[in-house]
Steps between C-alpha positions, in 0.01 A plus 500: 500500500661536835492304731343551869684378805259220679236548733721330791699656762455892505861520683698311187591690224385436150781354315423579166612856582870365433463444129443814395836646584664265271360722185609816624873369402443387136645744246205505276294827608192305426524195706603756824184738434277180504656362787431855684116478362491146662631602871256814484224272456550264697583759821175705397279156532331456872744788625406456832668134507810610321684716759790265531504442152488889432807565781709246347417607132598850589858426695577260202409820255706758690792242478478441126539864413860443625600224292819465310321508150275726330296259377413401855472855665286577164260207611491590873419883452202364215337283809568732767372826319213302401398367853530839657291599211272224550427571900569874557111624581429186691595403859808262414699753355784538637694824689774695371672421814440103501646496147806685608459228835545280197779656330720550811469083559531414142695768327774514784886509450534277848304240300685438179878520628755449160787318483722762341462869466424457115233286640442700762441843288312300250239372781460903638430604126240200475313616838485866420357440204259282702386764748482785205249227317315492827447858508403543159215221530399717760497803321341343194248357654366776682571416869728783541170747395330446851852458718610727793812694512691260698428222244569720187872581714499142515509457098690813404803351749455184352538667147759743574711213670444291198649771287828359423661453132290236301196572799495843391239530202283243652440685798471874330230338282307380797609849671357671185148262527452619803545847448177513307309303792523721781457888564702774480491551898632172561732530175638800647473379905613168467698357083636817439734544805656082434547581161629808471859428602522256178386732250613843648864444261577675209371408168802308394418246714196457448321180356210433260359374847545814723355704205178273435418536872558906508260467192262284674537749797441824391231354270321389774678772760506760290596807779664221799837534268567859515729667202815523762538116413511530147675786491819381721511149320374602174581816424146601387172583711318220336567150332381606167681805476673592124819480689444139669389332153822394319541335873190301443548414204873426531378273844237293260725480147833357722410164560734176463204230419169526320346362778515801713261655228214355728583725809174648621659822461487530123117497508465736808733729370345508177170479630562799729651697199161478274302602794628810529586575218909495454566225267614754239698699671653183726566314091631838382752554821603157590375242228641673133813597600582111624360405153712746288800384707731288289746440720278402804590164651119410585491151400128446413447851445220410187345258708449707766399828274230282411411373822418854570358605226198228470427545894481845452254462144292262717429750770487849304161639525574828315712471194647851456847360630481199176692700291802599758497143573610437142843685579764483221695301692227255553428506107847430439560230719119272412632601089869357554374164690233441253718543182639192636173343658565174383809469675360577800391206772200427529359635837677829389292495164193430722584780703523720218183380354285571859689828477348594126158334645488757817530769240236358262248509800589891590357594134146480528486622848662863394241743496769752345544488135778744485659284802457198261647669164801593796558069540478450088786803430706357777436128372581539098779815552829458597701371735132235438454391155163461299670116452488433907169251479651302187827432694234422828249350265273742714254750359545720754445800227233340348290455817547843595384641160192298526408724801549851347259707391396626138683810578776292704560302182546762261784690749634163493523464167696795444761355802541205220480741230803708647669178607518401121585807400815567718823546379665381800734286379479266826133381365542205346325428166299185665386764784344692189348200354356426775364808581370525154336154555351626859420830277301340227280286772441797702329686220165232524488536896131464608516847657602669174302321245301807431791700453515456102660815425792440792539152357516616122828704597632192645440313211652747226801516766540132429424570138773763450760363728464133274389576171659840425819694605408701842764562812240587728160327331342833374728655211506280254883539313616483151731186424812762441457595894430194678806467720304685768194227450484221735687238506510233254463258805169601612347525191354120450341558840336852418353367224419177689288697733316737290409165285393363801272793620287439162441137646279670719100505439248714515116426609348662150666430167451887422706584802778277369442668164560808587798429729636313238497803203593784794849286479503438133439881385743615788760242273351666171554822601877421553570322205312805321757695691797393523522159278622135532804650625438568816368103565757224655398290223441701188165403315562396159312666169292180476432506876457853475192456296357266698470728775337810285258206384418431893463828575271578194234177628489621828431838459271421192117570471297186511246434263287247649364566851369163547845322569623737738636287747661290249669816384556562861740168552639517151637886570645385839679188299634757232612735776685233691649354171609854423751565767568143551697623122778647750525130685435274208455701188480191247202309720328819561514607098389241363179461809378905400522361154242184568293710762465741234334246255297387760314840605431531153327183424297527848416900363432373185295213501276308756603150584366169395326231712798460791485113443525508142836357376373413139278677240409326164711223577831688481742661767349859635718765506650504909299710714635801661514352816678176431762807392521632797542179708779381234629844611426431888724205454764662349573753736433264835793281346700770544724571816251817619337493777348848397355348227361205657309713784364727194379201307345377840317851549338511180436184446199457694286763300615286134385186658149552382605491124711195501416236265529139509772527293690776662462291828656190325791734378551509887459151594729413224800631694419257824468201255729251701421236154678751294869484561567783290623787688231784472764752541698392222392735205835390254378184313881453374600388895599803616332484863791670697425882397158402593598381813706771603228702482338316816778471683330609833576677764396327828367844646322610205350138484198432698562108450759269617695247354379153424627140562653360204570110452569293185579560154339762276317379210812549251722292690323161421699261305369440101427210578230537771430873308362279202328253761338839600384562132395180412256446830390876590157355521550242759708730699233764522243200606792374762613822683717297759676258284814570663587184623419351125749753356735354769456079396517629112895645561562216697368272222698689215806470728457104567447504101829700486719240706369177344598633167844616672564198636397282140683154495594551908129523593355159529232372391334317790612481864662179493728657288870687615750727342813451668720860397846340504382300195513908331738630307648832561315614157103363662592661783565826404185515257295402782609730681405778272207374384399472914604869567288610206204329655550644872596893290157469302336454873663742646400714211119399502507602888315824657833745522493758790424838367750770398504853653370649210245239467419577852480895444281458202260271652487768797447746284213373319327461824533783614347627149174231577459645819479847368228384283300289773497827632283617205289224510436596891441866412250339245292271690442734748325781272219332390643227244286374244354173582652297200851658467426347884404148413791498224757569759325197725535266213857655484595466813425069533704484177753666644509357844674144466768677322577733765474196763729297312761700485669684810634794360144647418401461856408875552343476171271208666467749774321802289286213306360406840441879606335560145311215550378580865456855366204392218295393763517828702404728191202689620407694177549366163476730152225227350421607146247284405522556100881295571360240722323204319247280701711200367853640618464420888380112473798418233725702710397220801522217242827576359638542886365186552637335241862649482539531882250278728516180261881564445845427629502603874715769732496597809208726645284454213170410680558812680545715156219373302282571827574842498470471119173345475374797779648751240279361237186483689542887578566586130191317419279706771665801372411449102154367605434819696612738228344294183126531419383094509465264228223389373637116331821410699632197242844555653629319830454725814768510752269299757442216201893500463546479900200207494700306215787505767245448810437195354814324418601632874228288588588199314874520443805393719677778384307715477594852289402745808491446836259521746656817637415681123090437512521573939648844359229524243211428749647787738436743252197667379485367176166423307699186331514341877109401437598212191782393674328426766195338303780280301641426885189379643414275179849385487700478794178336759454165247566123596786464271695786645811459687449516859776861538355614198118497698652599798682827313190552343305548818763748591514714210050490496619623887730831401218576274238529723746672738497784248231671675568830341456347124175317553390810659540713217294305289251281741295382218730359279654349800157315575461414169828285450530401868160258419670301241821486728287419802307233286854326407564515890180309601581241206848463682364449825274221376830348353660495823206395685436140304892474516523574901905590355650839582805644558631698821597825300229422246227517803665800643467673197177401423381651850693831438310537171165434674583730734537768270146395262319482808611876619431639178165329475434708828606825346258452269154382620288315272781325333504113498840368369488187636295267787633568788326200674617262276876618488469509851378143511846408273750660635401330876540180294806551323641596870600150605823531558764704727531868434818728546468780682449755208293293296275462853501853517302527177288220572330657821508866317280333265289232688421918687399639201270206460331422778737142577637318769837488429625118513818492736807261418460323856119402303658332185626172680215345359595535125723249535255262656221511172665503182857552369774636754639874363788666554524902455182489328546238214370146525853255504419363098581181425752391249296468191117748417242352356606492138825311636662822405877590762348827737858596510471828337194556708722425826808735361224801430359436891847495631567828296227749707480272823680648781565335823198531752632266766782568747857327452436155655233450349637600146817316617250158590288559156857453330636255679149274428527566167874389425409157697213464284716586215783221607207266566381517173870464373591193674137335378587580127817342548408195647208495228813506273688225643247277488618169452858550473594391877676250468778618256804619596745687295798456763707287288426675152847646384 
């Protein structure tokens, strides 16, 4: 806040103006513009009794623009501008004529006589830039709009006079201001005749300076400088003449610093250029041949080429000039720097980068197609290179195709096409590859997706350039004349792409299908043809037959209609297994061969129950589908990321006929237990030609790596490997027994030393060995027998994984990802409900494993999102014939056995929540679809959740938490009604522990919150809410005769009460419970000080029933009849009735009390209670000493 000058003497002049001025000096810009914001203020409060504060403020401004440093003229000109700002449409502003008053007294040469003539000069250069500042805050503030001729003279003379070396710019930029401010008539009358005798010289000499203002002029002015002017000092009738552009450009490209790059006149220039409409022809003339001059000695001529360039992108409003704008010689110079981007500084990278960013935001505002297929040519053909946004790490190509149209697209396509194609020998082989690349993603553009026919040729390109001999990707050639064919080089990536095109899907399986065989009879037709010689990679006979047995399945009559979908997805396996024969003909043999067997057991016979694993007590033959996922898991262990998309896209329509057992085929291969390798096939040990099949590539791969820590499996020592064998049961039971594995090598080592050490190792500690007393020969067997002990340690410790070990253990994770992946695909199309609950049960066994260890931890990561995923299935396949009434409540049992009443890890209250929810819905589910029982002798699922209810109720520790049944009284679930029953019965006795009462209220609370169930089935809601509400009244009566309640005990009791009594009121005619005598009880169990949110709920409900709520100023006289309380429980004395300790009752109170009091008097309750606490310590002591008085044990040795 600033301060305001005393209400005193009127003549004496506030002194707090003088400590402003001492911010305008600082050299941080910030501190000078707040010091300017502070003298503003404080002038524009009370004006009227600031006028000598104002004159001074402005003479000391008009003196600080002269000052020695820039710093301090920079802080000066801030304040001054901004005062003149401040007062110019009031009455204190100022005159042009007083400020130059000003300037003559302050600014004068008589005033500041130097010592020397260095000095002297120095102090001139100093005041001129002074005066020019002066004018300029004149101009830029407007005061010059509304001035009269002479006071305009006054400021050009003051300008033109300051126009002297370093002066110079200053005051042409303030000369150039104020050309736009005034009118041509006094342009012409009055600037134009000072002027004109400093820019009337050839063009030679002039300056970046002289030009901007002729810009600004005949901008503004555009007939008051006649063609006679440009045309003696220019040479040409007009600045932007053909003729006059390589003098422009040559003016803005020859600079000695990069800090001349900010002249205004780059952005007028430019500016002026894209408004009418030369920035072609003025890049064409004067920019490209700069650029395609090698030997010119312009210094920063990149930086500046892209100076230009992105002011010029930023202000083009028609982009028919974009492509002339890409010259060659700009193309040559962006692909030479960024072949060596990394070399490059930073700011000049960043440069670059805002460069490629200007262009980016051009694209979607060209309306022209043909102008934007005009950029791409230019961008991917020479002297540019396709490669120019990998060595930018740009996509400057890719953005730009994203904005063509369908027809755009294709045109392009053929530029890539030809580019491939060329046999210019300057194309590089990675500019083809990379075409081919851009190519291949071009062909599933958004705007060409109906194009199937256009992108068919593409694909058969891809096909003929990769798989067979072809020099231009339509011929196919003969092995005897393929030294025409493409190159040898280019052939992985051909065939890379037109693999890559089949990853693509379609929306109908029959589309796919016929896609699919188009491609495979174009390949029959050429084998019928020509033969296995004109393929890369010549089929063998074996291999040969595979194929003619594809081809014969897929264009086969089928016999049964029913399965026609089936036949669908097994045709579009075969036909992707069929020319996967020129990629991997051994995998894809032997896969035709199994899918083969399997269409003719699904033609052939119907399938048997989908659960059945057994029949007549001996091993059924494997169903067709636990085939065809042994075959699913095949292929996705392979390094193909066309076969895992394929296996992804059909997936979804087998998911219906997997089996229990076909599911466990897949949840075999994420068994963390089972340290077998799942991708090891060779019993014998031979794991590394398995492994080399998975090497994967990181941009095939849709994981990432994982962390790996410790020691595989194989590593331990025998030892602790038969220590493994001998206790596998207790290890399951103890999951974390880490630190036991830990004491057990240090025990075997302390076992190890003491039997080194023999004779030397004494018996007892009294006992010393003194090693001089040892021969040489003791020694040296000791000293063996100690390095064996400390080698068999350092044997039985964890060793750091190898390389390999590390490769295969990535590997194999990447292969369990692939297959969470099916088990995604699967749970979201309608899963059966008990291949569901398996995978639950699954899932807990599996999850201390994968906490345990750290290497599994984006295993742990997909159990979790399987797990969170069960609970969002909306649609289940629930066949009721596979679903047993007894299944669900041993499904809870056993998951309370194995996981709630076992060993503990982290989050598990949280998982057996979500669990338990899981269940529930399964049970609605099965009871929805099943016609009802007449005898149920089996548990039910609400019996199973009453059996844990109760030991909830009773237990410590308990099995479920109270979280689990809030969950279950959220939902609508019929069950809700006996757990609530058992609740009331239970939880509201004597006997129970005071949190267990008070949780009990709460959960009887979130039930009848659950508006929406009770509503949907008001009579059985009144029909078990009497029995609940009778178990209520009973518990009232309790705490009645015992006058004893609990803060958070009360306050849920009145929540709960709250909720009877407003659904008694929704439904008239229902009496739950009397009202008047509840009423009556809870005004007497309020005797003692409420919190605030407990009071709340009090007065809600002493509304509801007609009370006068008691106030906690009314309760002083509780502690005048009776016992004195404290939070709502009576202070109980050291022994009950029975002479039984009330401990445990204390420890439950002081579990669910919270603090109702403020700090003192919490901190005073303490303090009382540790005094009574030494009080009664000092009387059992003294008790104790009874008698003993007068001995003394001072002289007792």
């Amino acid at each position: 806040m600033i301060p305001v000058a005393p209400q005193g003497k009127p003549a004496t002049m506030d002194k707090t103006v003088f400590r402003f001025f001492d911010k305008f000096t600082s050299a941080d810009e910030a501190t000078r513009v707040r010091g300017a914001c502070e003298l503003i203020a404080f002038l524009a409060s009370e004006p009227e009794k600031k006028e000598k504060e104002r004159a001074y403020a402005l003479k000391r401004l008009i003196r600080g623009v002269g000052s020695n440093t820039n710093a301090s003229r920079a802080g000066y000109f801030t304040a001054l501008v901004g005062y003149l700002e401040q007062v110019k449409d009031t009455e204190f502003c100022p005159g042009i004529m007083e400020i130059f008053g000003l300037v003559k007294s302050e600014l004068s040469d008589s005033d500041k006589d130097g010592d020397d003539d260095d000095k002297q000069a120095q102090l001139k250069v100093e005041l001129r830039i002074g005066k020019i500042s002066v004018c300029g805050a004149i101009i830029g503030t407007g005061l010059v709009d509304g001035a009269s001729d002479l006071e305009l003279q006054t400021v050009l003379k003051t300008l033109k006079k300051g126009m002297h070396k370093a002066a110079t710019p200053l005051a042409i930029m303030y000369l150039s201001e104020l050309v736009k401010r005034i009118d041509t008539k006094k342009f012409t009358s009055v600037l134009w005749p000072v002027v004109e005798p400093k820019l009337n010289v050839a063009k030679e000499e002039q300056t970046m300076d002289t030009i901007y203002f002729l810009l600004a002029a005949t901008s503004a002015h555009k007939k008051s400088v006649n063609k006679q002017f440009f045309q003696n000092n220019f040479g040409s009738p007009r600045m932007f003449h053909e003729s006059n552009y390589p003098y422009l450009a040559n003016l803005l490209w020859d600079i000695k610093s990069t800090v001349t790059i900010n002249h205004p006149l780059y952005d007028y220039l430019l500016e002026q250029l894209v408004e009418q409409d030369k920035v072609a022809s003025f890049w064409t003339h004067g920019v490209e041949p700069i650029l395609k001059d090698e030997g010119s000695e312009h210094k920063f001529k990149d930086i500046v080429a892209l100076r230009v360039l992105i002011t010029i992108l930023n202000r083009l409003k028609t982009f028919q000039s974009l492509p002339e704008l890409l010259s060659p010689g700009l193309l040559e110079m962006v692909l030479r720097k960024t072949k060596n981007f990394a070399q490059l500084s930073e700011d000049v990278r960043e440069l670059y980068q805002e460069a490629f960013e200007a262009l980016i935001q051009c694209y979607p505002k060209i309306s022209d197609e043909e102008c934007k297929l005009q950029v791409f040519e230019k961008l991917v053909s020479a002297p540019s290179s396709v490669l120019i946004e990998k060595y930018a790490s740009n996509k400057i190509i890719q953005n730009l195709l994203a904005t063509l149209s369908g027809e755009s697209v294709q045109k392009a396509a053929q530029i890539l096409k030809t580019l491939i194609l060329s046999d210019n020998e300057a194309v590089l082989n990675q500019e083809r590859i990379h075409a081919t690349q851009a190519l291949q993603k071009l062909l599933y553009n958004r705007h060409v997706l109906a194009e199937n026919d256009w992108r068919l040729g593409h694909i058969k390109f891809f096909l003929n350039m990769g798989v067979f001999y072809s020099a231009d990707g339509q011929k196919i050639l003969k092995s005897s004349k393929n030294q025409s064919a493409l190159s040898a080089e280019l052939v992985p990536t051909m065939k890379s792409s037109f693999f890559h095109c089949l990853e693509q899907r379609h929306s109908k399986l029959a589309d796919e299908k016929t896609f699919l065989l188009s491609i495979v009879e174009y390949v029959h037709e050429i084998l019928e043809g020509s033969g296995v010689k004109t393929l890369r990679v010549p089929l063998s006979d074996e291999h040969l037959q595979y194929w003619h047995r594809m081809y014969k399945i897929v264009n086969g009559k089928q016999k049964n209609q029913q399965n026609q979908k089936l036949a669908t997805v097994f045709h579009i396996l075969v036909l992707y297994m069929g020319l996967h024969l020129f990629s991997d003909p051994e995998l894809a043999a032997s896969s035709i061969a199994e899918l083969e067997s399997v269409m003719k057991r699904v033609q052939g016979k119907k399938s048997a129950s989908k659960l059945a694993i057994k029949q007549n007590g001996t091993a059924a033959e494997p169903e067709w589908i636990e085939v065809v996922v042994d075959l699913f898991l095949n292929l996705m262990s392979q390094n193909s990321h066309l076969l895992r998309r394929v296996i992804g896209h059909v997936f979804p329509h087998l998911s219906a006929e997997l089996t229990l057992t076909a599911f466990n085929q897949i949840l075999s291969v994420i068994n963390l237990k089972d340290k077998t390798n799942p991708l090891s096939v060779d019993e014998k040990g031979d794991d590394g030609a398995d492994d080399s099949k998975m090497e994967t590539d990181e941009e095939d791969d849709d994981t990432s790596g994982v962390e790996s820590d410790g020691a595989d499996s194989d590593g331990k020592s025998s030892d602790s490997e038969e220590d493994d064998d001998d206790d596998e049961e207790e290890e399951e039971e103890d999951e974390f027994s880490d630190d036991e594995d830990g004491e057990k090598v240090t025990d075997k080592m302390r076992l190890a030393i003491q039997q080194a050490l023999g004779g030397a190792n004494p018996e007892t500690d009294t006992e010393s060995v003194d090693l001089d007393d040892m021969n040489e020969e003791e020694g040296r067997k000791l000293d063996e027998a100690l390095a064996a002990a400390f080698k068999m340690f350092k044997q039985s410790k964890k060793t750091k994984p190898t390389k390999a070990e590390e490769r295969v253990e990535t590997t194999l994770t990447h292969f369990r990802m692939r297959v969470f992946d099916l088990i995604d695909i699967y749970l979201k199309n309608s899963p059966n409900i008990i291949i569901c609950l398996e995978l639950m049960l699954y899932i807990f066994e599996m999850l201390p494993v994968a906490i345990k260890e750290t290497k599994h931890k984006q295993i742990l990561d997909r159990y979790r999102q399987i797990f969170n995923n069960l609970t969002k299935i909306k649609q289940f396949n629930i066949d009721v014939k596979d679903v047993s009434a007894e299944q669900l409540p041993q499904i809870l049992t056993d998951l309370m056995e194995k996981v709630a009443k076992g060993s503990s890890f982290p989050d598990r209250n949280q998982y057996l929540l979500k669990a338990c929810q899981f269940i529930v819905i399964c049970s609605q589910l099965i009871e929805k679809d099943s016609k009802p029982a007449n005898n149920k002798k089996h548990a039910t699922i609400d019996q199973v959740f009453c059996k844990y209810l109760q030991e909830f109720i009773v237990d410590r520790n308990p099995p479920l938490t109270t979280n689990v049944f809030q969950t279950l009284f959220r939902m609508g679930w019929s069950g809700n009604w006996l757990l609530a029953k058992t609740l009331a019965a239970e939880g509201l006795k004597q006997e129970t522990r005071i949190v267990r009462r008070t949780q009990t209220l709460q959960l009887l609370k979130e039930l009848m919150k659950n508006r929406r169930f009770i509503a949907a089935d008001s009579q059985t809601a009144q029909k078990s809410l009497k029995p609940i509400a009778t178990n209520l009244a009973a518990y009232l009566e309790e705490r009645d005769k015992s006058a004893n309640i609990s803060q958070n005990e009360f306050s849920e009791l009145l929540q709960l009460l709250q909720e009877l009594k407003n659904f008694q009121q929704q439904n008239a005619g229902l009496e739950l419970i009397n009202w008047k005598r509840t009423g009556a009880q809870i005004q007497k169990l309020r005797r003692f000080n409420l919190n605030s949110q407990t009071m709340n709920h009090y007065v809600r409900l002493c509304r509801q029933l007609q009370l006068e709520p008691i106030k906690n100023s009314q309760d002083k006289q509780q502690q005048q009849n009776g016992t004195a309380k404290q939070n709502g429980v009576a202070k109980k004395k050291k022994k009950t009735d029975d002479g039984s300790d009330s401990s445990d009752e204390e420890e439950e109170e002081e579990e669910v009390q919270e603090p109702t009091s403020n700090g003192a008097v919490k901190r005073k309750k303490n303090g009382n209670a540790a005094k009574q606490k030494r009080l009664k310590k000092e009387e059992r002591l003294k008790a104790a000493s009874e008698g003993l008085e007068t001995v003394s044990f001072v002289n007792v040795e």
